[in-house]
C-alpha positions as CSV (number, residue, x, y, z in Angstrom):
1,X,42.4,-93.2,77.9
2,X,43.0,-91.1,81.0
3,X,43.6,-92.3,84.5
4,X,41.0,-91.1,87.2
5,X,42.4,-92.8,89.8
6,X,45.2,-94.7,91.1
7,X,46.5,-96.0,94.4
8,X,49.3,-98.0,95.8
9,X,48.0,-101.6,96.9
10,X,51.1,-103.9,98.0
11,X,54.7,-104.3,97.4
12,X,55.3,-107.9,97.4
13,X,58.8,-109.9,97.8
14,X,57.6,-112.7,96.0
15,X,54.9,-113.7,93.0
16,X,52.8,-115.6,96.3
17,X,52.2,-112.2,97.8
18,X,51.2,-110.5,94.6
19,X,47.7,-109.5,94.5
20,X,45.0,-112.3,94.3
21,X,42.7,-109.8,92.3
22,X,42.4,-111.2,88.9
23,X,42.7,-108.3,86.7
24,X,45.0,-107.5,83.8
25,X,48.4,-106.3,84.9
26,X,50.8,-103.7,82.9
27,X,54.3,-104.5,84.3
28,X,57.3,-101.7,83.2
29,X,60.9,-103.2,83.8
30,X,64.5,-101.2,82.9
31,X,68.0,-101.0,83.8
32,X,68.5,-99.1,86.8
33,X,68.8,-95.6,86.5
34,X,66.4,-95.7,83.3
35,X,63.9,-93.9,84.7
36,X,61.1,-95.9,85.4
37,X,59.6,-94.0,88.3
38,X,59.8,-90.6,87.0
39,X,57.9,-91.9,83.5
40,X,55.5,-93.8,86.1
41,X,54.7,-91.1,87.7
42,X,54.1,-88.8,84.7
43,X,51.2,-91.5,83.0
44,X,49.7,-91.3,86.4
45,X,50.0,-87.7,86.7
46,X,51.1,-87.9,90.3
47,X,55.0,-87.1,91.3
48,X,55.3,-89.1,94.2
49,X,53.6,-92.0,93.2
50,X,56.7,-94.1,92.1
51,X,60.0,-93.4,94.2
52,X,62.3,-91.2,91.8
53,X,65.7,-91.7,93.8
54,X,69.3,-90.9,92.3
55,X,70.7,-94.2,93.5
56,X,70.4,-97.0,91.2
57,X,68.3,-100.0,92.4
58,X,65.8,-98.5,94.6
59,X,63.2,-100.5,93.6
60,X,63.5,-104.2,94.7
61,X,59.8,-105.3,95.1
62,X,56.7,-106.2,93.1
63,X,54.7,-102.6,93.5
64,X,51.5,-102.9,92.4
65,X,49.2,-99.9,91.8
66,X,45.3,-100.3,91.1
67,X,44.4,-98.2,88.2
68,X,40.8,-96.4,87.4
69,X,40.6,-95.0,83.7
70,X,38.1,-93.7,81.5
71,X,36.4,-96.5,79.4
72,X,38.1,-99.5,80.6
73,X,38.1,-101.9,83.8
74,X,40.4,-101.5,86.4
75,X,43.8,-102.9,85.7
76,X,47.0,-102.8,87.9
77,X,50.0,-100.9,86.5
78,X,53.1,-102.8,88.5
79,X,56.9,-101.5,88.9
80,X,59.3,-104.0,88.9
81,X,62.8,-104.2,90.4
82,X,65.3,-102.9,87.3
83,X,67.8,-105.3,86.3
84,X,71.8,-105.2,85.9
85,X,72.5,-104.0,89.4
86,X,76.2,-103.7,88.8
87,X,77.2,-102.5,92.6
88,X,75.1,-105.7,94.0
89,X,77.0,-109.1,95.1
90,X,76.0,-112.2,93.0
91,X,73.9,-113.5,95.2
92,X,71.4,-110.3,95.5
93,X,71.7,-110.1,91.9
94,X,70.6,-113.3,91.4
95,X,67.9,-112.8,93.8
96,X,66.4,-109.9,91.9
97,X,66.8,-111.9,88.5
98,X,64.7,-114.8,89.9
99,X,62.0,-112.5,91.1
100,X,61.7,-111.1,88.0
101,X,61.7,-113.5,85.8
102,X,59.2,-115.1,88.0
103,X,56.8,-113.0,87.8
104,X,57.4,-112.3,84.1
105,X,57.0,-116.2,83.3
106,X,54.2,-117.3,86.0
107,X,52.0,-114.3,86.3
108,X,48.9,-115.5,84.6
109,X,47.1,-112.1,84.3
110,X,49.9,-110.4,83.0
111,X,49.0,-108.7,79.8
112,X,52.0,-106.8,78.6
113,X,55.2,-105.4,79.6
114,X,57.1,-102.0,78.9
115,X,60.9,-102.8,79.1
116,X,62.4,-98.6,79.6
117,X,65.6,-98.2,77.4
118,X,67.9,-95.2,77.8
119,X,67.6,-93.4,74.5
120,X,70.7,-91.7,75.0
121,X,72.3,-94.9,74.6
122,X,73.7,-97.4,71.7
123,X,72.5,-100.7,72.3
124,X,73.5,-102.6,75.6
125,X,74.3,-106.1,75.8
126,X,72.5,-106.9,78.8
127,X,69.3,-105.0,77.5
128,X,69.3,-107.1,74.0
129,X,70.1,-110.6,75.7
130,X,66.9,-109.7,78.3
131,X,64.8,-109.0,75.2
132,X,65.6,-112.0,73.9
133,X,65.3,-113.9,77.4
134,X,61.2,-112.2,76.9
135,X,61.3,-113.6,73.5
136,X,62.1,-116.6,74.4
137,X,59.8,-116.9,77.2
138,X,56.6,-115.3,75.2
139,X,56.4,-112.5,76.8
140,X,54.9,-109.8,75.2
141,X,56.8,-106.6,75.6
142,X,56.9,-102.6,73.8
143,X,60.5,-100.6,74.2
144,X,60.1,-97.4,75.9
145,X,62.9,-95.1,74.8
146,X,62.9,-93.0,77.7
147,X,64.9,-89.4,78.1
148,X,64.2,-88.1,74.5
149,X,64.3,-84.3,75.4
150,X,68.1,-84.9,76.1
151,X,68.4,-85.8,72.6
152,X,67.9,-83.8,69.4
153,X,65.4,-85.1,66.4
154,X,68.1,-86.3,64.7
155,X,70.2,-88.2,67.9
156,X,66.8,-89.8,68.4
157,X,66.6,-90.5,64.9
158,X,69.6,-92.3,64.7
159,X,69.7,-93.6,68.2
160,X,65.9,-95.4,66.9
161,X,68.1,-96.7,63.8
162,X,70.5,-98.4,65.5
163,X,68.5,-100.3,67.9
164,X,66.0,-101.6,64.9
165,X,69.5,-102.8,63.3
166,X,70.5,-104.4,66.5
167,X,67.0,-106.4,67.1
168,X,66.7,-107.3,63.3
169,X,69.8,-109.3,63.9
170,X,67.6,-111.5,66.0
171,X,64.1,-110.9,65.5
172,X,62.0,-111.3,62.6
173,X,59.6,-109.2,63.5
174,X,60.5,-106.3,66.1
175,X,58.8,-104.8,69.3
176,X,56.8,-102.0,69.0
177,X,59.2,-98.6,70.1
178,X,57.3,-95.6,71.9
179,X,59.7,-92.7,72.3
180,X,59.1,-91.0,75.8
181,X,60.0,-87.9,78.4
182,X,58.5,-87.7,81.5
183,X,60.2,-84.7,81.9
184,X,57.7,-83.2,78.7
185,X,55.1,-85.7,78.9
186,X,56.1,-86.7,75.1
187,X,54.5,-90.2,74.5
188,X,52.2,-90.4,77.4
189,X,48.9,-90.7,74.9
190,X,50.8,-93.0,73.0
191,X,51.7,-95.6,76.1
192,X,48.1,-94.6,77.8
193,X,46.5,-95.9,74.2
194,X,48.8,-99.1,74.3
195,X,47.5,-100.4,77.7
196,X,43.6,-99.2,76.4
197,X,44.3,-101.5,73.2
198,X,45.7,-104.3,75.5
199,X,42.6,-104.2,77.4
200,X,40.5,-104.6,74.8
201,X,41.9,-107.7,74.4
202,X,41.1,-109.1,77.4
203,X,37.7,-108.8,77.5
């Protein structure tokens, strides 16, 4: 697959405002700070499609993006708010968290998410209780290990390791894991043949 086209068509504070188009959405969700615009804006191979901003949280609306590609139908790629806001009151948090999981439980057209995990990281807390909150909720959902060209073969190696230990405490059967850069493009077929396969499923 390769995108032709993509524009920005609405940020939305709530699912009501979302788009009324029905056509299959591809939502990506992370931690803030993960890097979720910068990987954004590598698959679409546009820099300043997705605001990259060094203050955590930036993001705190549905943005939904209409998306052209090469032998498939139009679908909308859609950047949600990140989650864990740790300098936000309660309340705001809150706020967020029910927008989220909103969308993630109600949109009917939704056809898969990609939750963006630090790969620099050991496993998080919060980012294993939200996988299992998707779980839960039948949400279908791929791990995108983002930053890898911070990390040698081996760190990534090991770092991929300990997250399948940490999930086969609780799943059965474990997510798909795409390991990613925006900064080299590493994974962008990969995630770009995801969505494609996805689609097909739709029909």
């Amino acid at each position: 697959m390769k995108i032709e086209k993509i524009e920005f068509i609405c940020s939305s504070p709530s699912l009501q405002f979302c788009p009324k188009e029905d056509i299959p959405e591809f939502a990506f969700i992370g931690r803030s700070n993960v890097g979720k615009s910068s990987l954004i804006n590598m698959l679409a191979a546009q820099k300043g499609l997705a605001k990259v901003s060094g203050t955590p949280g930036k993001t705190r609306l549905l943005n939904h993006f209409k998306v052209e590609s090469s032998g498939s139908a139009p679908w909308f790629l859609v950047d949600l708010p990140g989650y864990g806001f740790a300098k936000l009151s309660k309340i705001q948090r809150e706020k967020f968290e029910g927008l989220i999981k909103s969308y993630l439980q109600k949109r009917e057209n939704l056809a898969l998410t990609f939750l963006l995990i630090d790969s620099r990281l050991e496993p998080q807390k919060i980012d294993l209780e939200f996988m299992n909150w998707l779980g839960d909720n039948e949400v279908g959902f791929v791990i995108l290990f983002t930053k890898t060209d911070k990390l040698s073969k081996t760190q990534l190696s090991n770092n991929l390791a300990a997250y399948q230990k940490a999930l086969s405490a609780y799943w059965a059967e474990l997510p798909a894991i795409l390991p990613t850069s925006a900064e080299t493009k590493f994974g962008k077929d990969e995630v770009l043949a995801t969505i494609e396969k996805a689609l097909r499923h739709c029909q």
